[in-house]
Residue frames as a rotation matrix with the C-alpha (Angstrom) as fourth column:
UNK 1
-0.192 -0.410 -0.892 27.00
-0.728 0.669 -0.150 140.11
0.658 0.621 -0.427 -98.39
UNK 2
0.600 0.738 0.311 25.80
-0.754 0.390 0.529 137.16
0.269 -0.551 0.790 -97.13
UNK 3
-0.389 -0.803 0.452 28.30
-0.907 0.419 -0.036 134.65
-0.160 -0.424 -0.891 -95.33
UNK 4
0.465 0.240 -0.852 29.03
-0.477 0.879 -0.013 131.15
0.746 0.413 0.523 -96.48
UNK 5
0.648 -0.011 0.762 29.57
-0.650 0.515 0.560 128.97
-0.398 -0.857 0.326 -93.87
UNK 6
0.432 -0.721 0.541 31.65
0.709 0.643 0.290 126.22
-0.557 0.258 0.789 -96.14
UNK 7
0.927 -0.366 0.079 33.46
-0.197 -0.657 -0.728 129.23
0.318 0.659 -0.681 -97.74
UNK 8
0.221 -0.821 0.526 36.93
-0.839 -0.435 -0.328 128.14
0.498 -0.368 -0.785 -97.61
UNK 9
0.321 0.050 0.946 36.43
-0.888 0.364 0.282 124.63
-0.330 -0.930 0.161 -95.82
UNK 10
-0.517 -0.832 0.201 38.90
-0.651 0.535 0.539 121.78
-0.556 0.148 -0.818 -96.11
UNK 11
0.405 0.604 -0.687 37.86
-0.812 0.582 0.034 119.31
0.420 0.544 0.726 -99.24
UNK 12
0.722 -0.079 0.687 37.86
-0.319 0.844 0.432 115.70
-0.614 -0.531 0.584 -98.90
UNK 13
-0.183 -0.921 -0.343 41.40
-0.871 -0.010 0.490 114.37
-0.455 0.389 -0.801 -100.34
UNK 14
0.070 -0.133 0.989 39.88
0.206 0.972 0.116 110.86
-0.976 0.195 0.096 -101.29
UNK 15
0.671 0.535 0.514 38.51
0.430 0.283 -0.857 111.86
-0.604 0.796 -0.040 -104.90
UNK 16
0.702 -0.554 -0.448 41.55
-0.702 -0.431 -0.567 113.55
0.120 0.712 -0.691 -105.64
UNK 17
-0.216 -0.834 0.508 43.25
-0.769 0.466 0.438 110.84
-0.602 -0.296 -0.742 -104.71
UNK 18
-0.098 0.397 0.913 41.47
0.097 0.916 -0.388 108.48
-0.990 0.050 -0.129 -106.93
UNK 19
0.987 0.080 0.142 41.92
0.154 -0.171 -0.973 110.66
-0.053 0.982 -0.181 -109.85
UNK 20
0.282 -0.875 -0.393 45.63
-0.956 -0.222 -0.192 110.54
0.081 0.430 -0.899 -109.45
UNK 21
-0.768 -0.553 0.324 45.53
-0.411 0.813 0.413 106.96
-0.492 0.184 -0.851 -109.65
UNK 22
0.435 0.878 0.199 43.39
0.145 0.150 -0.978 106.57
-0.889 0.454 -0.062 -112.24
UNK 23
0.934 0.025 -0.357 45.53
-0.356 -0.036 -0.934 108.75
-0.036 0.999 -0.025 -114.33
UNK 24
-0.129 -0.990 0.064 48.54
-0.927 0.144 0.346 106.95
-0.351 -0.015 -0.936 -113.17
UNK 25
-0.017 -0.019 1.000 46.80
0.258 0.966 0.023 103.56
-0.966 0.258 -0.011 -114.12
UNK 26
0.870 0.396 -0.294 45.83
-0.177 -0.305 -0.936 105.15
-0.460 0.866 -0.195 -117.53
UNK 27
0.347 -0.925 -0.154 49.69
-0.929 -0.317 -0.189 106.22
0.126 0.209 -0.970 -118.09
UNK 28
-0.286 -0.712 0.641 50.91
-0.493 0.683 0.539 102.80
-0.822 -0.163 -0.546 -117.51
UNK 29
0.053 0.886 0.460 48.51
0.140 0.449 -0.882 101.46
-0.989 0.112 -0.101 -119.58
UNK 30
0.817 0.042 -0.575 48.86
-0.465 -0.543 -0.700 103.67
-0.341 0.839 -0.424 -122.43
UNK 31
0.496 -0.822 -0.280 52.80
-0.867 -0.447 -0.222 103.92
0.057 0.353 -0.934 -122.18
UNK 32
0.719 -0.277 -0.637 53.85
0.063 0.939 -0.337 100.31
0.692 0.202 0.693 -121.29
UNK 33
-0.194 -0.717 0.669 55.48
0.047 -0.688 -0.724 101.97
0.980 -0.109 0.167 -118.41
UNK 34
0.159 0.036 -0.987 56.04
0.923 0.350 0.161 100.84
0.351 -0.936 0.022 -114.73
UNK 35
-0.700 -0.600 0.387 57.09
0.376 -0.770 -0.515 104.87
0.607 -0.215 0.765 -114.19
UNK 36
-0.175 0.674 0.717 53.91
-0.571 -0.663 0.484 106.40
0.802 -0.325 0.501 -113.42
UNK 37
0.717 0.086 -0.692 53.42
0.480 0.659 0.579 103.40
0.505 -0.747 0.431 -110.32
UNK 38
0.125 -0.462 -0.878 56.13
0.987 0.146 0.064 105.26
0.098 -0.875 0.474 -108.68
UNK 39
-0.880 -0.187 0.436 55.65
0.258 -0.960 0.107 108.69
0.398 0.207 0.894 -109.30
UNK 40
0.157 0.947 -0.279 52.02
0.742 0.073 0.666 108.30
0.651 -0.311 -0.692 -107.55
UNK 41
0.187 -0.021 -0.982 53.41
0.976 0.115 0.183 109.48
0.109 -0.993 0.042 -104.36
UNK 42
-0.635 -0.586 -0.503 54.46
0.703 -0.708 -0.063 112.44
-0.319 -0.394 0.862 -105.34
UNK 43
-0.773 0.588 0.238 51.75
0.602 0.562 0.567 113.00
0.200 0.581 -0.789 -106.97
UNK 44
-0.216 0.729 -0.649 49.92
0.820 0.496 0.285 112.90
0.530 -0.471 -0.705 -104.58
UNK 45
0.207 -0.433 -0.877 51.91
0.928 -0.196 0.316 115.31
-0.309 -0.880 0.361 -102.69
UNK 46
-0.959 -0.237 -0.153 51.81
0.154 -0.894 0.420 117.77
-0.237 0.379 0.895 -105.01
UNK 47
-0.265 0.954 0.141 47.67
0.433 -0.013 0.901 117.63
0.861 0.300 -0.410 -105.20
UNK 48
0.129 0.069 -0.989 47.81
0.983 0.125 0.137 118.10
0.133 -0.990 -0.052 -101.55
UNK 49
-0.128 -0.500 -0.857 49.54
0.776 -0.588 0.227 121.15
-0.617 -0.636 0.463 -101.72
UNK 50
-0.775 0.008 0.632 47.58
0.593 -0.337 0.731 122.41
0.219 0.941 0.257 -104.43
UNK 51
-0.273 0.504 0.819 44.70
-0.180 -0.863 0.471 123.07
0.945 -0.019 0.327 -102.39
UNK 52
-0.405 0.121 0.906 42.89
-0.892 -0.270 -0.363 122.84
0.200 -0.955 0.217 -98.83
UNK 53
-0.396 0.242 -0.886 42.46
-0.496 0.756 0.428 119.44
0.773 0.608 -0.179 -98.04
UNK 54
0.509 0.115 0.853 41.12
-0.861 0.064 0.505 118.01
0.003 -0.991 0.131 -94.72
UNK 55
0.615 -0.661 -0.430 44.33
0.441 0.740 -0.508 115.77
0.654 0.123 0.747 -93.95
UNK 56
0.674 -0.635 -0.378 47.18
-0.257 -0.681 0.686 116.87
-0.693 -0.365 -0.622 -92.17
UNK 57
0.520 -0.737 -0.432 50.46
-0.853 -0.475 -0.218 117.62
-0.044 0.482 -0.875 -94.17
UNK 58
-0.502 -0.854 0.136 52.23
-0.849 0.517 0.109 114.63
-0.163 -0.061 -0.985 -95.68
UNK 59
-0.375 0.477 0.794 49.09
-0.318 0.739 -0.594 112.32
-0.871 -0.476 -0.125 -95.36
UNK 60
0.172 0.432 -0.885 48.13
-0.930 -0.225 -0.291 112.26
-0.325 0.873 0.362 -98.81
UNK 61
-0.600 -0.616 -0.511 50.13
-0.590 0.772 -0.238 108.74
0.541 0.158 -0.826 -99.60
UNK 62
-0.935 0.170 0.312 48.26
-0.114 0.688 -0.717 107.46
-0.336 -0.705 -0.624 -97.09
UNK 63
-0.088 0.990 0.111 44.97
-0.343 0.075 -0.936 107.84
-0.935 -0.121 0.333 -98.37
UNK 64
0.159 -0.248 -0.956 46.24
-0.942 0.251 -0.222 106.99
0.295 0.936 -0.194 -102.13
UNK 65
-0.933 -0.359 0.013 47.40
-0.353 0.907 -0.231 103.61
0.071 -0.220 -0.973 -100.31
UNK 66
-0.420 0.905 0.066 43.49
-0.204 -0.023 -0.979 103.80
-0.884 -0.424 0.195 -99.16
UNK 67
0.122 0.816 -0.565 41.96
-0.749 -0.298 -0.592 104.06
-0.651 0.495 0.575 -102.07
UNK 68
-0.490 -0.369 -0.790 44.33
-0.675 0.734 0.076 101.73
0.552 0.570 -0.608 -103.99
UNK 69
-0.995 0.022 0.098 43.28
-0.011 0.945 -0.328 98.93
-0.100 -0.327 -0.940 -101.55
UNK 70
0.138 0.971 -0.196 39.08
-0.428 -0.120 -0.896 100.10
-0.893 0.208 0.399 -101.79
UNK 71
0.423 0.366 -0.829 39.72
-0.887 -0.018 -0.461 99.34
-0.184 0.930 0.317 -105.84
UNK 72
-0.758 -0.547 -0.356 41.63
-0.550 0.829 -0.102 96.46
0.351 0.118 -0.929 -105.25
UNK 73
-0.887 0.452 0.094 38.84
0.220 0.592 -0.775 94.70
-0.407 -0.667 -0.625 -102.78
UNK 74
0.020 0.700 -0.714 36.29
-0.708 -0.494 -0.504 96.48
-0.706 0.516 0.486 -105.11
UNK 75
-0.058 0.073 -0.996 37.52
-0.993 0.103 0.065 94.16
0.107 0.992 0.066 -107.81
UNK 76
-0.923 -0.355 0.149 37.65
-0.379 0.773 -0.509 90.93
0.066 -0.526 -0.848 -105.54
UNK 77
-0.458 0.873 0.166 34.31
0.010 0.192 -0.981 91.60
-0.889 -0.448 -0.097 -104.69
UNK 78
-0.483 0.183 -0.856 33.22
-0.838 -0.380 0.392 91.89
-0.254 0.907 0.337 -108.46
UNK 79
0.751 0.644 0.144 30.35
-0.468 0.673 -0.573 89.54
-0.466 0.363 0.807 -110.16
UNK 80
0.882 -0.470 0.030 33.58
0.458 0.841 -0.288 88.55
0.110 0.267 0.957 -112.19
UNK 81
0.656 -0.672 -0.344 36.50
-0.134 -0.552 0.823 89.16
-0.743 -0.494 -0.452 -110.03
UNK 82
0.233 -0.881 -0.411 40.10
-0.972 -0.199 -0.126 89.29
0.029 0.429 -0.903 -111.50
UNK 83
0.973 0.137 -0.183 42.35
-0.069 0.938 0.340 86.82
0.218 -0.318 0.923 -112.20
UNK 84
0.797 -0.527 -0.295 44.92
-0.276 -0.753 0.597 87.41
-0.537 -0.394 -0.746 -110.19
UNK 85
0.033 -0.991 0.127 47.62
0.513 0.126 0.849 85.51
-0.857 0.037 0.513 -111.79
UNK 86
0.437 0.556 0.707 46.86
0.842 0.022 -0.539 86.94
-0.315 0.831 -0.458 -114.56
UNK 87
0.935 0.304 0.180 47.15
0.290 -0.952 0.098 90.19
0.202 -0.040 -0.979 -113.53
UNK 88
0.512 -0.850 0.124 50.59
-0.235 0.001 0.972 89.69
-0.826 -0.527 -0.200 -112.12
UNK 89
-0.050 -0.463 0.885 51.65
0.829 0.475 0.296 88.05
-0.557 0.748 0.360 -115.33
UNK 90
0.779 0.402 0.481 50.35
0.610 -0.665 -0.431 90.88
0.147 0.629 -0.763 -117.31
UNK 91
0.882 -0.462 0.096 52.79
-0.471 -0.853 0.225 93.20
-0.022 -0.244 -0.970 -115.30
UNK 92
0.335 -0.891 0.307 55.92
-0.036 0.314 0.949 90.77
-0.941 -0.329 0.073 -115.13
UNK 93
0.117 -0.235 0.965 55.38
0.942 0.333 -0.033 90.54
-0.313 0.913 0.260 -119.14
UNK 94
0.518 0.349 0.781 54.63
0.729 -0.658 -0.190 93.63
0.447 0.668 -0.595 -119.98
UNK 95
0.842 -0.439 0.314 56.61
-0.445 -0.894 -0.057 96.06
0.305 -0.092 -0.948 -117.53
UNK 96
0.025 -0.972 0.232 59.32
-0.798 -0.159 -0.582 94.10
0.603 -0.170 -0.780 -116.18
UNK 97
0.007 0.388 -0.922 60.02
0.336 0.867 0.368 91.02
0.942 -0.312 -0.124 -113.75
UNK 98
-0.712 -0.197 -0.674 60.73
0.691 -0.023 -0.723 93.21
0.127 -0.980 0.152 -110.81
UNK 99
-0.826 0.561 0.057 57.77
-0.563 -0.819 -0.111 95.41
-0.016 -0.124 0.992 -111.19
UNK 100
0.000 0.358 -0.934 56.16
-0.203 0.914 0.351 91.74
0.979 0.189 0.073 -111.82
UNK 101
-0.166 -0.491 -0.855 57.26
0.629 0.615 -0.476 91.30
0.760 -0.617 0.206 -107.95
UNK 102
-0.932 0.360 -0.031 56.12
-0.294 -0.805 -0.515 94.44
-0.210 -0.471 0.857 -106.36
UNK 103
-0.290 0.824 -0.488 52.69
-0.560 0.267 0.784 93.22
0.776 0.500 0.384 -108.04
UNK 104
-0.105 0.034 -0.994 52.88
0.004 0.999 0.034 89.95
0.994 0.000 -0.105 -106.61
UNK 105
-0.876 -0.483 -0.002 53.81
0.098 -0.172 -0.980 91.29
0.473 -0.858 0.198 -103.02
UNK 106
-0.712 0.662 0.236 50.40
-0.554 -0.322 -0.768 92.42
-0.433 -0.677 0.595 -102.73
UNK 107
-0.311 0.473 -0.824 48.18
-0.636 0.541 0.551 90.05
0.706 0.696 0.133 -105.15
UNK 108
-0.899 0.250 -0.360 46.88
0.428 0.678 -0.598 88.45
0.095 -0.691 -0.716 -101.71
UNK 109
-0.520 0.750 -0.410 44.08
-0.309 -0.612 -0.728 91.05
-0.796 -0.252 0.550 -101.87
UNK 110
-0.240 0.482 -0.842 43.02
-0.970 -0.149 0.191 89.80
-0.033 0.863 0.504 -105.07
UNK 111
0.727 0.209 0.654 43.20
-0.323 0.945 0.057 86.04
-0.606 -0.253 0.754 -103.89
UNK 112
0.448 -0.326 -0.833 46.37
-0.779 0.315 -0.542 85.16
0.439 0.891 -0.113 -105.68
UNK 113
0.989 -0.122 -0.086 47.91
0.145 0.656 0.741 81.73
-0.034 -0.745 0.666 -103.95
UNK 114
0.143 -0.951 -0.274 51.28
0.878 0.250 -0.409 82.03
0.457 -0.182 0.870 -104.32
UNK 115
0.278 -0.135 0.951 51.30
0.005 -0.990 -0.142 85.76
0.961 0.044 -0.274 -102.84
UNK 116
-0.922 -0.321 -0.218 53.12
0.285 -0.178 -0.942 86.35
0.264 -0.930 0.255 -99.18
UNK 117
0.170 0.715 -0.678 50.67
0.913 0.145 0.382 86.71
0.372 -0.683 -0.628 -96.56
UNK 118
-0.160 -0.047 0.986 49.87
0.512 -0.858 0.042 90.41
0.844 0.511 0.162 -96.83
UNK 119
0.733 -0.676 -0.077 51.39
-0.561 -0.537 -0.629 92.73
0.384 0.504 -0.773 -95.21
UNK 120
0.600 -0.785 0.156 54.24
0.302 0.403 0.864 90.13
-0.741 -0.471 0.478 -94.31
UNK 121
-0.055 -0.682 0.729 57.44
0.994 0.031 0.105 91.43
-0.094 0.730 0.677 -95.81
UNK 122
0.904 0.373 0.209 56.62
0.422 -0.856 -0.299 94.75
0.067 0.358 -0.931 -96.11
UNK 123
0.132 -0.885 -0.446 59.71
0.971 0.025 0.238 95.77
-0.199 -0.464 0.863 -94.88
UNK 124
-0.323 0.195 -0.926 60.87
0.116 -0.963 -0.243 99.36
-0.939 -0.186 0.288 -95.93
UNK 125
-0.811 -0.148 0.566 59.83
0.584 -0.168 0.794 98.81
-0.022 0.975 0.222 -99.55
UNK 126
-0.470 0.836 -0.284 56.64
-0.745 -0.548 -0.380 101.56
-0.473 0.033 0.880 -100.13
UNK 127
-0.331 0.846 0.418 53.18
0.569 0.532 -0.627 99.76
-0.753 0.030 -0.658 -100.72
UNK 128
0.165 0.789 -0.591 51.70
-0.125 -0.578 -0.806 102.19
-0.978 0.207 0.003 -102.82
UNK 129
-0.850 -0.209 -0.483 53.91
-0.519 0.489 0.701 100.88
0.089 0.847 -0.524 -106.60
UNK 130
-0.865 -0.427 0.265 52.85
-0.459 0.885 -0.075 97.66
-0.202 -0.186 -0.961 -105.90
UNK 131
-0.335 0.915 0.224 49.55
0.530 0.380 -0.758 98.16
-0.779 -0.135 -0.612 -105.40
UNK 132
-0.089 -0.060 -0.994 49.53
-0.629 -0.770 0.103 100.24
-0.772 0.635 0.031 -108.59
UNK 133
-0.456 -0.614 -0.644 51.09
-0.878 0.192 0.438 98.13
-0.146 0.765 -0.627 -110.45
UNK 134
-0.675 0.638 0.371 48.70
0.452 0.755 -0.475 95.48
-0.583 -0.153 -0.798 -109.13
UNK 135
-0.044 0.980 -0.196 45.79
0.220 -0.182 -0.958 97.46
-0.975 -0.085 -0.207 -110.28
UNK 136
-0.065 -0.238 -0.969 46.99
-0.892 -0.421 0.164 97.98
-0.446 0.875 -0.185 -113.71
UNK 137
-0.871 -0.491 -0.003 47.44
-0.435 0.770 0.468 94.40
-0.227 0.409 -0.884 -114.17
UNK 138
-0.328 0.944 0.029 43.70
0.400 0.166 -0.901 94.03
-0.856 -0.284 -0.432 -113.29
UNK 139
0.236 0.461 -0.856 42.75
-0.566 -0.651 -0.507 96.69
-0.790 0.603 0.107 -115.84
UNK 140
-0.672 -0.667 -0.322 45.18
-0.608 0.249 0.754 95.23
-0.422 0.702 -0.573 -118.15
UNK 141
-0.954 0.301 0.000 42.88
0.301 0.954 0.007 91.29
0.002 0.007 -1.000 -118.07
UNK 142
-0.342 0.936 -0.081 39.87
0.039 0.100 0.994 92.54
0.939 0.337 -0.071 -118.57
UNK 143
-0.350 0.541 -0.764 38.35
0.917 0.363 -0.163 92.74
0.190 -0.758 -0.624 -114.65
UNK 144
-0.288 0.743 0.605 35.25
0.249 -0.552 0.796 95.23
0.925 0.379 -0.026 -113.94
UNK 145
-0.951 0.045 0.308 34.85
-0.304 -0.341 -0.890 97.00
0.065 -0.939 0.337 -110.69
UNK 146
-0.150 0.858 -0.492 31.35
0.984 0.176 0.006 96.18
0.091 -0.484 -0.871 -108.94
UNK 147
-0.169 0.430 -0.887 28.95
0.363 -0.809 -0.462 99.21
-0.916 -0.400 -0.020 -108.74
């Protein structure tokens, strides 16, 4: 039997990380639901521990924060970027005003003007809703990744 060198060898966690926020943007989308924006994390954490990932333990969030901010700055950079208020509206109408506000928190990556200088404020709220819930709002308005 001939030995496989990559038999067994840690995958890269980004693309699963980009397909659990994908179908978490889907699920908002669909359902009209701000839930799946906070259920990411665990998510995440349960993809991790599904199989062999090259990360260490726990890091998964972190690279889901990663990717969220690549598809955010992905859509900035876009022949026709977002508009951010828009996008923020979209979520304060449609899911709620305080899921409207987690949006907003980060909506400096997209160039919105009224948004806090990003990350000011962070405090202990988690980043990774927000920027969900941002990126849904995008989808929501009509805005087209680049590439």
């Amino acid at each position: 039997m001939e030995y496989d060198e990559f038999e067994g060898a840690p995958l890269d966690f980004e693309p699963a990380a980009q397909q659990v926020l994908l179908t978490a943007l889907g699920a908002i989308l669909s359902g009209r639901s701000a839930r799946p924006a906070y259920d990411v994390d665990s998510r995440l954490l349960e993809r991790e521990r599904s199989s062999v990932f090259d990360l260490c333990p726990g890091d998964s969030v972190l690279v889901g924060e990663a990717v969220a901010l690549g598809m955010a700055l992905e859509f900035r950079q876009s022949p026709a970027p977002p508009d951010p208020v828009a996008a923020v509206r979209w979520v304060r109408d449609a899911l709620g005003a305080e899921h409207g506000r987690r949006a907003l928190r980060v909506a400096r990556l997209i160039g919105h003007p009224e948004a806090p200088v990003w990350p000011q404020g962070s405090g202990p709220e988690p980043l990774l809703p927000g920027l969900v819930l941002l990126l849904a709002g995008v989808a929501a308005t009509g805005a087209e990744p680049s590439g």
